[in-house]
C-alpha positions in Angstrom: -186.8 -13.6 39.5 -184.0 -14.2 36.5 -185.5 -16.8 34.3 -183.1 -19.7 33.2 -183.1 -21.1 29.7 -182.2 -24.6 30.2 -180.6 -26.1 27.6 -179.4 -29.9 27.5 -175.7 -30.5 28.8 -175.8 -26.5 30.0 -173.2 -25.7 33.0 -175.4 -24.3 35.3 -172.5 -23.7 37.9 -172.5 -19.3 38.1 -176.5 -19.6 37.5 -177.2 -21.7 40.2 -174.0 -20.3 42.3 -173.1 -23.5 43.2 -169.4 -24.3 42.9 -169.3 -28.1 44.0 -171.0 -29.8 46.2 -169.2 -32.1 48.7 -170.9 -34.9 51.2 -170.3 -34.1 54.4 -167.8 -36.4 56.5 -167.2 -38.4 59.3 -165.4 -37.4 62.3 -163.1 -40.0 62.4 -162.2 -38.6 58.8 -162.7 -34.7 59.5 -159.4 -34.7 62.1 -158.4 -31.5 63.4 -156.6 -29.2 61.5 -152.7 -28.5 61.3 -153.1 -26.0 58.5 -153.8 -26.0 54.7 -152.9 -28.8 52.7 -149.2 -28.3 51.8 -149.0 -27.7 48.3 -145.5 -26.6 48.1 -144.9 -29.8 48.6 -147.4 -31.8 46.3 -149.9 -30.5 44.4 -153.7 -31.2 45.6 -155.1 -34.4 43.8 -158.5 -33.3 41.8 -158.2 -34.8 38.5 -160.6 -32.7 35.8 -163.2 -34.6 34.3 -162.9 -34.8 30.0 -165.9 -33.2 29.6 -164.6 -30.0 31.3 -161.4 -30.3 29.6 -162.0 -31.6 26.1 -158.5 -29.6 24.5 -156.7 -32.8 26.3 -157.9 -34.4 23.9 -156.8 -32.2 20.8 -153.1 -31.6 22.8 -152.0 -35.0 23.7 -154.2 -37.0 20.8 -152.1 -40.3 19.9 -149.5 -39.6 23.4 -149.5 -42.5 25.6 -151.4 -42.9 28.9 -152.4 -45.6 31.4 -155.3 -46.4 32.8 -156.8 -46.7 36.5 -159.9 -47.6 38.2 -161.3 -44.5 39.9 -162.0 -45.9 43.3 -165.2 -44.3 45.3 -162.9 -43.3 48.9 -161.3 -40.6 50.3 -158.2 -38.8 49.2 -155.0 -38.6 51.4 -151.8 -37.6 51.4 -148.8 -38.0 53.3 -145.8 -36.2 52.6 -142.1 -37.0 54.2 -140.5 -33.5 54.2 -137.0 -34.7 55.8 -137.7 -33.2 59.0 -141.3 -34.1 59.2 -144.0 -36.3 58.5 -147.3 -34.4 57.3 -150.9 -36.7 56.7 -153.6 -34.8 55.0 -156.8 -35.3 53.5 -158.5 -33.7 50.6 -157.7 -29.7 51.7 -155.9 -30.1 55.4 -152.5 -30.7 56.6 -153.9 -32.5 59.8 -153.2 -33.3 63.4 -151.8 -36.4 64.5 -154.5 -38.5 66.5 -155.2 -41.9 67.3 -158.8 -41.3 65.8 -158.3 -40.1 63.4 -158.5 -42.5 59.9 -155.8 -40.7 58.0 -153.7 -41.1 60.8 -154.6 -45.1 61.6 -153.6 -46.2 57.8 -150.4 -44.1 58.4 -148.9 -45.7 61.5 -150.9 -49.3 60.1 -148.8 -49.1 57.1 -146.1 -47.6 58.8 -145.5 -45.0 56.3 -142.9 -43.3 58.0 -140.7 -45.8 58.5 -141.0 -46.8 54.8 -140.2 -43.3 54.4 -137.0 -43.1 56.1 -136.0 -46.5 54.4 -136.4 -44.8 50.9 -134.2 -41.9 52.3 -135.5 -39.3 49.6 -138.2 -36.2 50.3 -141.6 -37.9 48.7 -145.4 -37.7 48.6 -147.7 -40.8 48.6 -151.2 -40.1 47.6 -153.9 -42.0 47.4 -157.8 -43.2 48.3 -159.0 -45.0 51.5 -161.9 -47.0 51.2 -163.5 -49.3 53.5 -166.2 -49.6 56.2 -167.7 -45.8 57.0 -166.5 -44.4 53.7 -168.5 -43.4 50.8 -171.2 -46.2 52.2 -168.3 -48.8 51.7 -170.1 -49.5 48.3 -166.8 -52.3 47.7 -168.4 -54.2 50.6 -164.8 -54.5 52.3 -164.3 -55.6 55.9 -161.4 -53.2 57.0 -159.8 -50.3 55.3 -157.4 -50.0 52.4 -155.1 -47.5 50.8 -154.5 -47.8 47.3 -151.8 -45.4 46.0 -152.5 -43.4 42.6 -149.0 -41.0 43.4 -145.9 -41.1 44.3 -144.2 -37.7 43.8 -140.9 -36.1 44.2 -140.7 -33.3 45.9 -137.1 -31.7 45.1 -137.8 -32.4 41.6 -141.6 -31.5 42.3 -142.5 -34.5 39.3 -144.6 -37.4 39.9 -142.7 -41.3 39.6 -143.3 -42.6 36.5 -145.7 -45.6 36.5 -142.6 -48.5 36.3 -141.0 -46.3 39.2 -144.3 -46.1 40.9 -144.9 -50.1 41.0 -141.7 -50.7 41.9 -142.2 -48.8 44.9 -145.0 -50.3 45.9 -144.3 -53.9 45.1 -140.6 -53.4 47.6 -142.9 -52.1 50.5 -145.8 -54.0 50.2 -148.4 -51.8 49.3 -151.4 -51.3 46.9 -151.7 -49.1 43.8 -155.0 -48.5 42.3 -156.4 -50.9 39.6 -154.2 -50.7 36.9 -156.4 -51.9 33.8 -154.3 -50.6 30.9 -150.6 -49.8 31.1 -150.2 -48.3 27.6 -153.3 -46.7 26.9 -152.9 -44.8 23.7 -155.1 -41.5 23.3 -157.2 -41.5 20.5 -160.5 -41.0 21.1 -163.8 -39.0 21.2 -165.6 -38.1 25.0 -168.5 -40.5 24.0 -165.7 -43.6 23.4 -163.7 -42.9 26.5 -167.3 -42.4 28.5 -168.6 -46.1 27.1 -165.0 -47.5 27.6 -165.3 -46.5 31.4 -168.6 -48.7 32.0 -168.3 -52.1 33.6 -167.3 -53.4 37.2 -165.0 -52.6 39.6 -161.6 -55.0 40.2 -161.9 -54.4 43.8 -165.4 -56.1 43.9 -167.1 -57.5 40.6 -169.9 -56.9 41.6 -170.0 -53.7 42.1 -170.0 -50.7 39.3 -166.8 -49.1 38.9 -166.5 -45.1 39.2 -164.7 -44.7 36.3 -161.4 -44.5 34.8 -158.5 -42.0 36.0 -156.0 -41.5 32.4 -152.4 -40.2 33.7 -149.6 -39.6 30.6 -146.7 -41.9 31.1 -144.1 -39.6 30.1 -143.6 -37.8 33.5 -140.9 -35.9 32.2 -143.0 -32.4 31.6 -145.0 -32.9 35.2 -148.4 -34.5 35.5 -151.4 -34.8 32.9 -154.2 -36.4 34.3 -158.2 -36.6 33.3 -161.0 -38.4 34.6 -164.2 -40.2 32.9 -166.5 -40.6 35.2 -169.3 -44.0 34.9 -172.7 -42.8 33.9 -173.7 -45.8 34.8 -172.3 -45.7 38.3 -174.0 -42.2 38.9 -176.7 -44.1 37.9 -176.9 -46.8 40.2 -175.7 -44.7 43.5 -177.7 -41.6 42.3 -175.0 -39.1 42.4 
């Protein structure tokens, strides 16, 4: 057997052959497939965390950014196409259902007829959280979609953040916690990873995930890390 020299902060990934490791979900999340998620559309949502991307730091050093809570849910998307109305998790275009959960906050929020108000080809992404997801560590009674995305798809950009809350605030929805709005990039790792301890808006009394750091200048497409709460990995042992 290959001995493995372990060093402190090593990526282990090819060693170990282990690519990522993702809890297994419910079945009123799973759904039944419609195909793969639908990228030409909008791109999948997996922001990189700064450790495994530290040249962001170096390339966009003293640019602009704002700052989110990173919210412990599931991802979803749901996509108006003109002719269509697609609702997605993570990696699936999916099925319409009534049990499915993707499917519930669509025709709850009623998404498509917000869609058809707006009267342009769009993507809304964003997390669910709530009872049966992720151990409903914000302790909330029913479910909840906060929006981190809006996106254009003939222009395949994202909405700036103005853009985005003025969306949101004309149909009633929720964006993600938006704790800094002008978030200027200058710092080390170790400063953003001690700026991203503390509680979560959601529930206070509950640690936070992290932060999520998107550029506001959407003009060049969409720059987006994560810092992740040790703290929070801590606490949940993850």
């Amino acid at each position: 057997m290959k001995e493995i020299l372990l060093i402190e902060g090593a990526d282990l990934t090819e060693a170990l052959g282990v690519i990522k490791f993702e809890k297994p979900i419910s079945a009123d999340l799973a759904g039944v497939s419609r195909g793969s998620f639908p990228s030409q559309y909008v791109p999948r949502t997996d922001e990189e965390r700064i450790q495994s991307t530290p040249k962001t730091l170096n390339n966009y050093r003293g640019s602009d950014f704002y700052q989110s809570e990173k919210l412990d849910g599931t991802s979803s998307t749901y996509i108006y196409t003109g002719d269509d109305l697609l609702v997605c998790s993570k990696n699936l275009n999916l099925k319409e259902s009534e049990f499915n959960k993707y499917w519930q906050i669509c025709r709850g929020l009623e998404l498509e007829r917000i869609f058809k108000d707006f009267n342009k080809r769009i993507a809304i992404q964003g997390e669910i959280i709530g009872p049966g997801i992720q151990a409903n560590k914000y302790k909330l009674t029913k479910h909840q979609l906060h929006i981190y995305n809006i996106f254009d798809i003939d222009s395949y950009k994202p909405f700036n953040l103005d853009a985005m809350i003025k969306f949101v605030d004309i149909y009633n929805l929720f964006l993600v916690p938006i704790t800094d709005e002008c978030f200027t990039l200058d710092h080390t790792v170790d400063e953003l990873v001690e700026l991203s301890k503390g509680n979560s808006v959601i529930n206070p009394q509950v640690k936070r995930e992290g932060h999520v750091y998107r550029l506001l200048d959407t003009i060049n497409g969409k720059i987006s890390f994560k810092v992740i709460n040790p703290d929070f990995l801590l606490k949940y042992d993850e």
